[in-house]
Every structure is written in C-alpha cells, then in structure tokens.
RODO-2510 file (C-alpha; in nm, 4 decimals, decimal comma):
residues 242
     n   res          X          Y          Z
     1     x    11,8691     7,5390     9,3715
     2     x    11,8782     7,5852     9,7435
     3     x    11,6704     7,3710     9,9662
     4     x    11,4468     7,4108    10,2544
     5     x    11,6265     7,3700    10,4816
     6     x    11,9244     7,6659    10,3398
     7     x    11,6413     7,8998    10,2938
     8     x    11,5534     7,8680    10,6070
     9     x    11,8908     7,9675    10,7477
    10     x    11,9268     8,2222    10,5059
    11     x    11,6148     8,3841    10,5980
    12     x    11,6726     8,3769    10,9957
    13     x    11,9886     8,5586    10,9225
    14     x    11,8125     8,8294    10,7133
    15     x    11,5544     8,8598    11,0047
    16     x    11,8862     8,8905    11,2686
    17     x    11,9878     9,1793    11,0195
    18     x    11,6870     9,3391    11,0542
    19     x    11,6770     9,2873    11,4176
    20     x    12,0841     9,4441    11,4755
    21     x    11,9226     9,7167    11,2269
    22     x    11,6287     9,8218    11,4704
    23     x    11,8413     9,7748    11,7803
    24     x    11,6125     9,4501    11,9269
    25     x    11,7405     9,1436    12,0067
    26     x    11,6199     8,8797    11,7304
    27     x    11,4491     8,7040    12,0255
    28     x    11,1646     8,9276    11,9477
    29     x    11,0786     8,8314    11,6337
    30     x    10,8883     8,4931    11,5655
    31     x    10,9428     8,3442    11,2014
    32     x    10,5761     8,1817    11,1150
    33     x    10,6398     7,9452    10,7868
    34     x    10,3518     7,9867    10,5531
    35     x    10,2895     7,6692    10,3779
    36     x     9,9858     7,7610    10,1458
    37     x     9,9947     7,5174     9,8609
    38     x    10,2837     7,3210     9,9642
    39     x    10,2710     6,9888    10,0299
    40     x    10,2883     6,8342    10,3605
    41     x    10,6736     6,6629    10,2848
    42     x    10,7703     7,0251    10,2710
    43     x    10,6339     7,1011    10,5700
    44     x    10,7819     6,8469    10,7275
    45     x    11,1361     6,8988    10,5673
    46     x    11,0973     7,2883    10,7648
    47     x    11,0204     7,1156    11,0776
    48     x    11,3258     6,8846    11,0649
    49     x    11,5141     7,2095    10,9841
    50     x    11,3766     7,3347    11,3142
    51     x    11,0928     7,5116    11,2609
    52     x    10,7643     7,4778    11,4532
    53     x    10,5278     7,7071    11,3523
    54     x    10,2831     7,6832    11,0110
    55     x    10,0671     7,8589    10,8633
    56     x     9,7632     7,8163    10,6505
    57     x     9,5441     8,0686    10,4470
    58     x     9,2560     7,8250    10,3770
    59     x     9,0670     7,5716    10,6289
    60     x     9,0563     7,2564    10,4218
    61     x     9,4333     7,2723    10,3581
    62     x     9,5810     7,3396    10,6588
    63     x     9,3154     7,0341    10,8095
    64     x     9,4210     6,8163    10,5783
    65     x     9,8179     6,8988    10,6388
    66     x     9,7508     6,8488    11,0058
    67     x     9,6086     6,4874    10,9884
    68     x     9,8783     6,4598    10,7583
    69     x    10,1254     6,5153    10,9787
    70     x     9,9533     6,4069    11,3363
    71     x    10,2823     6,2680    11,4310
    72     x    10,4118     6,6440    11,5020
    73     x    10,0875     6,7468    11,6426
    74     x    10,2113     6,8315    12,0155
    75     x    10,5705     6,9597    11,8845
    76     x    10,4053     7,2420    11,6189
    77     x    10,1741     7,5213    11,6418
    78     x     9,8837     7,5551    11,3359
    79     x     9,7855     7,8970    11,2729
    80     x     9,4694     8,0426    10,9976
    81     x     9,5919     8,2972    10,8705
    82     x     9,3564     8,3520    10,6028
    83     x     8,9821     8,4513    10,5750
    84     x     8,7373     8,2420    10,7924
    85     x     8,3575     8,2123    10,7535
    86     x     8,1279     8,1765    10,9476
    87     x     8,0308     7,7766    10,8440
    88     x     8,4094     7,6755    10,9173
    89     x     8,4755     7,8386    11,2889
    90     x     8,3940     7,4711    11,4754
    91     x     8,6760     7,3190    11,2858
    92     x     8,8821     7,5538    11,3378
    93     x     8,7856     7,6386    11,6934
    94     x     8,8634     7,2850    11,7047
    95     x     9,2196     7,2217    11,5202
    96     x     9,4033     7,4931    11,5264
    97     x     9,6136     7,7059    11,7772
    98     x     9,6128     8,0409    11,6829
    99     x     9,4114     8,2404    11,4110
   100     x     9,5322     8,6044    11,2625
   101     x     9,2402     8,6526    11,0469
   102     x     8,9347     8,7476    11,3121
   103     x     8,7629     9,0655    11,1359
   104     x     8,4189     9,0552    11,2979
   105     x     8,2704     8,9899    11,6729
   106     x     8,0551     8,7526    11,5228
   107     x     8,3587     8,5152    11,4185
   108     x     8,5254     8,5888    11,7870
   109     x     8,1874     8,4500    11,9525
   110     x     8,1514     8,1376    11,7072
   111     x     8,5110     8,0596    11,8202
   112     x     8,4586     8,1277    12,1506
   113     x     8,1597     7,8917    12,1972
   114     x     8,3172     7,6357    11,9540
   115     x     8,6678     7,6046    12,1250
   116     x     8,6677     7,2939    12,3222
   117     x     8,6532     7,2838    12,6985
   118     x     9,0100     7,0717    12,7291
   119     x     9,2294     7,2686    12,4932
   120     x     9,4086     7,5898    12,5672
   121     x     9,2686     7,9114    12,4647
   122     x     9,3078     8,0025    12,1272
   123     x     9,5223     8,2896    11,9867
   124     x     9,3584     8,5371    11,8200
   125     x     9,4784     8,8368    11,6419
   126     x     9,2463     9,0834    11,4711
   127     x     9,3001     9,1744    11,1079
   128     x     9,3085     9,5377    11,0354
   129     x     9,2833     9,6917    10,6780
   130     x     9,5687     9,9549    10,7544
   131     x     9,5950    10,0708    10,4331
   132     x     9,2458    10,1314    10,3409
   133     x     9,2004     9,8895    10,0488
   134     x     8,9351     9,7785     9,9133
   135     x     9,0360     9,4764     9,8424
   136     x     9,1432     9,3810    10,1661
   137     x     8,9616     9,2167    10,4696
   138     x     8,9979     9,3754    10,8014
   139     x     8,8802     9,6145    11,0315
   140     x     8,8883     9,9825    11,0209
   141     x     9,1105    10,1056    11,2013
   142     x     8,8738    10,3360    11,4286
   143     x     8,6829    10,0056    11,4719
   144     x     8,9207     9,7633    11,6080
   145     x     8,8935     9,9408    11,9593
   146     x     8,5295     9,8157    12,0294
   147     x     8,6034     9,4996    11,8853
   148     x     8,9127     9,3982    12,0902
   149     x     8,7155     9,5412    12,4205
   150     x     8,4615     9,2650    12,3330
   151     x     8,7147     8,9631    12,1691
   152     x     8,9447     9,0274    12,5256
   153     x     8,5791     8,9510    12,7402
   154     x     8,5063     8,6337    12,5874
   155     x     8,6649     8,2595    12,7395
   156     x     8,7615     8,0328    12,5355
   157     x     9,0119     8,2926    12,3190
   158     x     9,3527     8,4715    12,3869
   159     x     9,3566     8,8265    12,1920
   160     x     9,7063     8,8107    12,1419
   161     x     9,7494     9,1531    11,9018
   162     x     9,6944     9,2927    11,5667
   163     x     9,7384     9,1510    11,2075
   164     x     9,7674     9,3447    10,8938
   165     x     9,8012     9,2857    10,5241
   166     x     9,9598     9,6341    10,4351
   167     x     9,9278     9,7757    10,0515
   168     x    10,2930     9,6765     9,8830
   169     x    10,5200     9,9774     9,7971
   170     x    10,8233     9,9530     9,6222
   171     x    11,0784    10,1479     9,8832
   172     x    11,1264    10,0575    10,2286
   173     x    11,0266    10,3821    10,3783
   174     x    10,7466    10,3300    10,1960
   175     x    10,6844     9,9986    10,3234
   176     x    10,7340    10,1412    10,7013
   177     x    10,4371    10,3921    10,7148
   178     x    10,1395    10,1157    10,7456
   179     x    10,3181     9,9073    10,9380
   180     x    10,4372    10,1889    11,2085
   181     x    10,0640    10,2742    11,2063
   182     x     9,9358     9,9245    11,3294
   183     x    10,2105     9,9367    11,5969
   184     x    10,1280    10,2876    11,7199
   185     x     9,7386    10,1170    11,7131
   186     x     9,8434     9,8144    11,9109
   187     x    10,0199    10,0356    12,1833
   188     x     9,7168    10,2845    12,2247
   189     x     9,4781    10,0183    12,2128
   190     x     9,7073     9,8339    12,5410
   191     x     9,7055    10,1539    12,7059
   192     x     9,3374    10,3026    12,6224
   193     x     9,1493     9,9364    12,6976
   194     x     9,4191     9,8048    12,9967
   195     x     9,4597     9,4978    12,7612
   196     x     9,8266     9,3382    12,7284
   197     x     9,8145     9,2920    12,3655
   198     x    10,1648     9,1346    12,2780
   199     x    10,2036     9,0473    11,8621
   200     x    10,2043     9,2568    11,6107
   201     x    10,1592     9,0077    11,2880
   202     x    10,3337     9,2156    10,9901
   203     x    10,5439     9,1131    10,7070
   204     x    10,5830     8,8927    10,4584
   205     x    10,9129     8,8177    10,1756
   206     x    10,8829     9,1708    10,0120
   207     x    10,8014     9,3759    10,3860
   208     x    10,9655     9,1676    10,6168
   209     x    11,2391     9,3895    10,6406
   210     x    11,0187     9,6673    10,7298
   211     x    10,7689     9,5251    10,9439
   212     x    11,0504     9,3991    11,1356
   213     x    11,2237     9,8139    11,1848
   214     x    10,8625     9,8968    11,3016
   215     x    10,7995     9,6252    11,5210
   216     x    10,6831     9,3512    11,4346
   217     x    10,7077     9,0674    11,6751
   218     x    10,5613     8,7543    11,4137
   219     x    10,6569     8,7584    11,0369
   220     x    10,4365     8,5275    10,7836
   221     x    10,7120     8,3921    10,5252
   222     x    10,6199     8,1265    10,2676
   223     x    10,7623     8,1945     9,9428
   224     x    11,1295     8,3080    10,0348
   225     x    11,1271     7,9594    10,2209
   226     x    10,9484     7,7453     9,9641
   227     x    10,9697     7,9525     9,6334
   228     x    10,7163     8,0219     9,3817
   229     x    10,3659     7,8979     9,5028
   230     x    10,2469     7,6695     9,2084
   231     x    10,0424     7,7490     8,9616
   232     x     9,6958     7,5854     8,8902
   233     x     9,6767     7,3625     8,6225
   234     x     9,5189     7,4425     8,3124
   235     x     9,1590     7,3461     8,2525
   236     x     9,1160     7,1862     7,9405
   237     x     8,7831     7,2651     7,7717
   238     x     8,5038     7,0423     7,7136
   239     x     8,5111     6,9187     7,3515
   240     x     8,2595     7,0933     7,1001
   241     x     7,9719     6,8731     7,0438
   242     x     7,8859     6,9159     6,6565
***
C-alpha cells in the first residue's frame, strides 16, 4: 500500500498533467488536503510531506485537529469547507483561515462581527449549487450576485471566489459543463460588481481532472491522498429486556 506521503506526489503530478493539458502553468492550481475523518498523525505525516493547507467539513473536527496540532499553527492554513450554522460562526470566525462554505448573508455578517480585531481577514468563498440539486447547499446561481456585492462590503472578511459541489457524471466532458459554468459566473461577477474575485474552489478525486481544464485555481482532495474515509462503527443494539 502506498503511503501519504507517495500519494501525495502522485497526485501533484496528476494535477501538473492536468495543468500541461489546459495550457496553465501548475502554479495556478492550489492542492487543499481534505482531512475529514482522519486523524491528526495523518495530517501531520502530509505536512512533513510538504503540504500546508487542510481542510475540514465539520467544526468540532477540524477544532479539535488544530489544538491537536498547535505546534504547526503559524506554518498551515485551516479551511471549513463544509456546512456552517449559525451557533458555530464565533469559533470559526475565531480558528480558522479561510471558509468555502458561506451560502447566506446572514453567515457572512456573523463572521464578520465575530472575526477578531488582531487576525487577518478571513477567506471566504461562496458556495453555489451549480448543478441545481436538491440535495446540495449553495446559492442559486442568479443569487450569488447580490450576495457577493454585500459579503465584498463587510470588514473583517476577504471574498476570495466561488465554491461548488458539482453533480458527479461519469465522462469528463460531462464533468466540465458545471464546472465551466461557475468559472464563466466568477468572471462576470469580477467584471459586473468591479470585485477581484481570484479562486475558483472545484474538484475533488473523481473531477479534479476537470475542474482543473476549466479553471479551477484550488482543488479539495482527501481520499486519493488518504484512501477510503472510515466507516462508522456498528451500533450494537440494546439487549431485549424480557
């Protein structure tokens, strides 16, 4: 079995691919490691393989991996990337550096009052549902222009670009058309609102490929790093009281 550390160089070489495919230099293209469900020692084995920015879909977790690992607090970059509520913007606001997941004003202004005076602003991207699902969280796309108008006004926050979960599809081409939607979005959104949007956060192991040939400037990885997330255990039922 290969380990961290070989995934991680085979998967930088599949982005470089990618990048010689689209004609862009693989400077463009930001590898985020998603460590959802894997422990902090793995996390640490990707930083000592060189990489310095994580990735966590729920609050708790990705808190818990940062105290965890408060020695490489000023060398890595923490990012949500997963829903937030309302009740957990302070920590956040607080903790992390960057969060992909913003899908409401409301969440933008708790963050923005929340985010303390002495730390930088934080990143935000705003999710859109590109594909229309209704499964997914995000923004409409015909509502993320009034949205971003209003996250780009408010101090405290950086509205770095757009994030999108796309529907999977089984070809590439396939995989192309949401993802060369939310970049034609991002670039009329720059021009229409004067804002200088610069991350497009698309792609995961199956779409990376993809995401990347359309533009995408940060890819969210975990599993093609890590392998299969675990599983939850079992439950074991109460006994039957006779």
């Amino acid at each position: 079995m290969a380990t961290i550390s070989e995934n991680i160089q085979q998967l930088h070489g599949r982005i470089e691919r990618a990048c010689l495919q689209a004609s862009r230099s693989v400077d463009t293209v930001t590898l985020l490691v998603v460590t959802k469900t894997f422990p902090a020692a793995d996390v640490r084995e990707a930083f000592l393989a060189g990489e310095r920015r994580f990735g966590e879909n729920y609050v708790q977790e990705g808190v818990d991996k940062i105290e965890a690992l408060a020695d490489l607090r000023d060398q890595v970059e923490w990012h949500l990337i997963g829903p937030l509520q309302s009740n957990k913007t302070r920590v956040v606001a607080e903790r992390f550096d960057w969060v992909h997941s913003v899908d409401r004003l409301k969440i933008a202004q708790r963050l923005a009052e929340q985010r303390p005076p002495g730390l930088a602003p934080l990143n935000v991207c705003l999710q859109v549902n590109i594909s229309g699902e209704d499964s997914k969280s995000g923004l409409a796309p015909a509502e993320v222009a009034e949205v971003a108008r209003a996250v780009a006004a408010l101090t405290g926050l950086r509205l770095r670009g757009l994030m999108a979960i796309p529907e999977p599809a089984d070809t590439l081409d396939a995989q192309r058309v949401p993802h060369r939607a939310l970049a034609a979005l991002l670039a009329e959104l720059n021009t229409a609102l004067g804002l200088a949007m610069d991350t497009l956060s698309m792609g995961m192991s199956a779409d990376m490929d993809a995401a990347i040939l359309e533009g995408a400037t940060m890819v969210r990885v975990g599993s093609a790093i890590f392998g299969s997330r675990p599983r939850p255990a079992a439950q074991t039922p109460p006994p039957t009281v006779t």
